[in-house]
C-alpha positions as a printed NumPy array, in Angstrom:
array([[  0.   ,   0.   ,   0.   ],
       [  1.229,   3.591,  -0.556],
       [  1.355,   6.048,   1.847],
       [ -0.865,   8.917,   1.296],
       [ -0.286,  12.008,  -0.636],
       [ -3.533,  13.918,   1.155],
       [ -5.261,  14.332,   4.746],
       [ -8.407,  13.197,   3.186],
       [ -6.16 ,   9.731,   2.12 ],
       [ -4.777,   9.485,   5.228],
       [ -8.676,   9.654,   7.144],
       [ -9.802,   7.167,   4.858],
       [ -6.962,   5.089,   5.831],
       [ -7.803,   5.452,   9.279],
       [-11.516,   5.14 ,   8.6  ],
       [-11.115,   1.977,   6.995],
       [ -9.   ,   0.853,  10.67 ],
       [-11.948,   2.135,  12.42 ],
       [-14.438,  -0.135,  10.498],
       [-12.12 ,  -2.62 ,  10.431],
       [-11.697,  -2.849,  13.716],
       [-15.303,  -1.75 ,  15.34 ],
       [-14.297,   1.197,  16.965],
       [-17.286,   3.215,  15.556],
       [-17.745,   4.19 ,  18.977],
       [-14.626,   5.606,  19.629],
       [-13.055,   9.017,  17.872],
       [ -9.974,   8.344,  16.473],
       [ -7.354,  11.606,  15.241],
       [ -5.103,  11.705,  12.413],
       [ -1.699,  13.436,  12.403],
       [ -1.554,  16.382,   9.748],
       [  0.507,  15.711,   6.865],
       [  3.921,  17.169,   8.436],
       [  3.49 ,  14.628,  11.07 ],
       [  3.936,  17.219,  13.721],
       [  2.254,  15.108,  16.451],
       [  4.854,  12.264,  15.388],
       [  7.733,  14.621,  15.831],
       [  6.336,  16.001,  19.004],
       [  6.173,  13.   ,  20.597],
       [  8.205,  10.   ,  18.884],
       [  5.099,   8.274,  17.939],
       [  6.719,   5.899,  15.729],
       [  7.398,   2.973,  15.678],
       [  4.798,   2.049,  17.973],
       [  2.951,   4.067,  20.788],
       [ -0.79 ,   4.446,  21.923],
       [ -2.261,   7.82 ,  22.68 ],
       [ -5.28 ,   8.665,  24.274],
       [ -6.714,  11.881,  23.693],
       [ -9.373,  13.109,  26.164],
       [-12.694,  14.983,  25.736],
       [-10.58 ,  18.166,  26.629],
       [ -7.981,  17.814,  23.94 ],
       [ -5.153,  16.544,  25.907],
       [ -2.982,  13.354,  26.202],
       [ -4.347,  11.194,  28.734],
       [ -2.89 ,   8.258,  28.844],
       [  0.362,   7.046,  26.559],
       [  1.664,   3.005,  25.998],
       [  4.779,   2.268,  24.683],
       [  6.57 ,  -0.713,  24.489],
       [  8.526,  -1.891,  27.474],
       [ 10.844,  -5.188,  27.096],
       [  9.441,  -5.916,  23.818],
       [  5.754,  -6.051,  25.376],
       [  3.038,  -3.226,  25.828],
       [  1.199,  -3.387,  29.289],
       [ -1.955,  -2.476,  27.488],
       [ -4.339,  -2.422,  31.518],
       [ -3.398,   1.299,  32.108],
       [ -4.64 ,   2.356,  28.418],
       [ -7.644,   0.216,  29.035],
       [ -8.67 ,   1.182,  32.044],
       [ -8.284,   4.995,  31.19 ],
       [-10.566,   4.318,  27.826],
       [-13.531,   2.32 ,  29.873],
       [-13.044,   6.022,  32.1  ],
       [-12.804,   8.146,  29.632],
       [-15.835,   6.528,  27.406],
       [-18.231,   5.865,  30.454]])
């Protein structure tokens, strides 16, 4: 797959992981296309944000000896989407 050229690619990307994945319920952000939340905060290769109702970063999982302890983010999204 390519990567996209466009914001409106790169949200039907991520709409397509939404469906994909049944999170219809739960909002899901794309980074612009300079990837200036990426920079900001060394999202890549692989972290987890959560974003709260008030715009901020809630709750962050990254990997830690090759694993993620995934709890934390899941018991700040069953808070968060109460």
């Amino acid at each position: 797959m390519r990567a996209p050229k466009t914001l409106d690619e790169r949200r039907a990307i991520a709409q397509r992981m939404v469906e994909s994945l049944g999170l219809k319920d739960v909002p899901v952000l794309c980074d612009g296309m300079g990837d200036a939340f990426l920079s900001q905060y060394a999202a890549w290769p692989v972290r987890l944000y959560g974003v709260g109702r008030d715009g901020l970063i809630g709750a962050i999982a990254q990997p830690q000896s090759a694993a993620f302890q995934l709890p934390p983010l899941r018991d700040w999204l069953l808070r968060e989407c109460a």
